[in-house]
N, C-alpha and C positions, 0 to 999 in steps of 0.2 A: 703138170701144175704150172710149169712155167708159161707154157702156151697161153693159158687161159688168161693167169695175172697180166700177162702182156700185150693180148686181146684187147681187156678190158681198159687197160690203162691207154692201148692204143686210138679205142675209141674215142674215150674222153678227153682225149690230146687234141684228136680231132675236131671235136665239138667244141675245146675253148676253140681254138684257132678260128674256128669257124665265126666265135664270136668275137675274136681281136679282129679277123677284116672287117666285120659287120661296122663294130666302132673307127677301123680304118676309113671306113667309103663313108660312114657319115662325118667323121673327122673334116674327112676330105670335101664334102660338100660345105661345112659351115666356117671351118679353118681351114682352108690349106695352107695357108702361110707355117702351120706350125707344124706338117707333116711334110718330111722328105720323100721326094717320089721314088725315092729307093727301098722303102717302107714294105713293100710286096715281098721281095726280096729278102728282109730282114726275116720278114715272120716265115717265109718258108724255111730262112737258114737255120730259124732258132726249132721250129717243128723238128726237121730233121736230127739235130743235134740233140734234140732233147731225149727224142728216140730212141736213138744210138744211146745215149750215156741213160739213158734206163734202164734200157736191155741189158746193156753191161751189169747195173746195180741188182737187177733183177736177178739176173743169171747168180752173182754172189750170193745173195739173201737168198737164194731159196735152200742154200744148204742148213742158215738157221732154221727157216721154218718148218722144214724134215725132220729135222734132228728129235731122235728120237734115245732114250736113252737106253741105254745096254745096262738088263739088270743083272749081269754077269760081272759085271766091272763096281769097284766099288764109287763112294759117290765123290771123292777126291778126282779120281781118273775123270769121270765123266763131267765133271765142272772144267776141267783142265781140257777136255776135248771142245767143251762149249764155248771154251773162252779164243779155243785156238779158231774155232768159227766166227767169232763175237770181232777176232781182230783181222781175222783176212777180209772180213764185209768193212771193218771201217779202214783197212789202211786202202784196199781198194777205191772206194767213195773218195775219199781226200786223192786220191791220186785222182781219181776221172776227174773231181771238181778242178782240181791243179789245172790241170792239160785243159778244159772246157775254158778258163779263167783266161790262159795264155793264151789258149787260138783267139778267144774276142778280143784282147787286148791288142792280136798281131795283124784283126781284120780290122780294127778299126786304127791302127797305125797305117796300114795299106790304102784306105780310104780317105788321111787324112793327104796324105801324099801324094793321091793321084785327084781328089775331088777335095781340095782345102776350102772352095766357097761353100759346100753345104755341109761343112762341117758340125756347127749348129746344130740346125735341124737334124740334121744324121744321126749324131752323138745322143741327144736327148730321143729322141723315138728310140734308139736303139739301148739305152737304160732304161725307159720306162718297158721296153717289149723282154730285156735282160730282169727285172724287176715280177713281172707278171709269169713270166716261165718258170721262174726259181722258184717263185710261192706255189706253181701249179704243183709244180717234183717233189716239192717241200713235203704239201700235203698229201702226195701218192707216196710219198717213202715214208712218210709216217703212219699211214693207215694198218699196218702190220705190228707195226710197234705198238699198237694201241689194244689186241687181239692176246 
């Protein structure tokens, strides 16, 4: 089950991205002034990252989505077993988000330090591409939740 969920969401990872350079190269043709040429760069860091910290969320979540209850057990135990899954998927999620928060904030102190003139531009493409990734995740970590 994991394979599959992760397949598909790997797809669709793909296909935005496909469509944030799309908007990048036209960007680029009508503004460049507003895009940093490091923008390539960005949206591969963030594909990648984004990947990884799904995988991770995925591999969590799928123990809710299994769970299946044991009619042996009364229905106190098994809310108690549900909850102890319900807390390992979110204390994990807020830790990957944690860690995902700090590496951006430490790659874009690292950038600010070594390329301070397109700081700017840098900054801004890299919150709007920071902005359109979280919405993508947003809506693939809730699509379960909604089932």
């Amino acid at each position: 089950m994991l394979k599959k969920i992760f397949y598909k969401y790997l797809r669709s990872l793909l296909i935005f991205s496909i469509l944030v350079v799309a908007v990048y190269v036209i960007l680029q043709g009508f503004a460049a002034e507003l895009v940093s040429p490091n923008t390539p760069y960005l949206i591969i860091v963030f594909l990648l990252i984004t990947t990884i910290i799904h995988y991770i969320i995925v591999k969590t979540d799928v123990a809710r989505w299994e769970y299946k209850p044991n009619p042996d057990l009364d229905k106190e135990t098994q809310t108690k077993e549900l909850l102890q899954i319900e807390r390992r998927f979110i204390t994990q999620y807020m830790l990957v988000t944690t860690v995902k928060l700090l590496s951006f904030l430490a790659m874009l102190g690292l950038y600010a330090y070594f390329n301070g003139g397109d700081m700017v531009r840098f900054s801004l493409n890299f919150l709007v591409l920071y902005v359109l990734y979280s919405l993508f995740e947003l809506v693939y970590i809730r699509k379960p939740l909604k089932r």
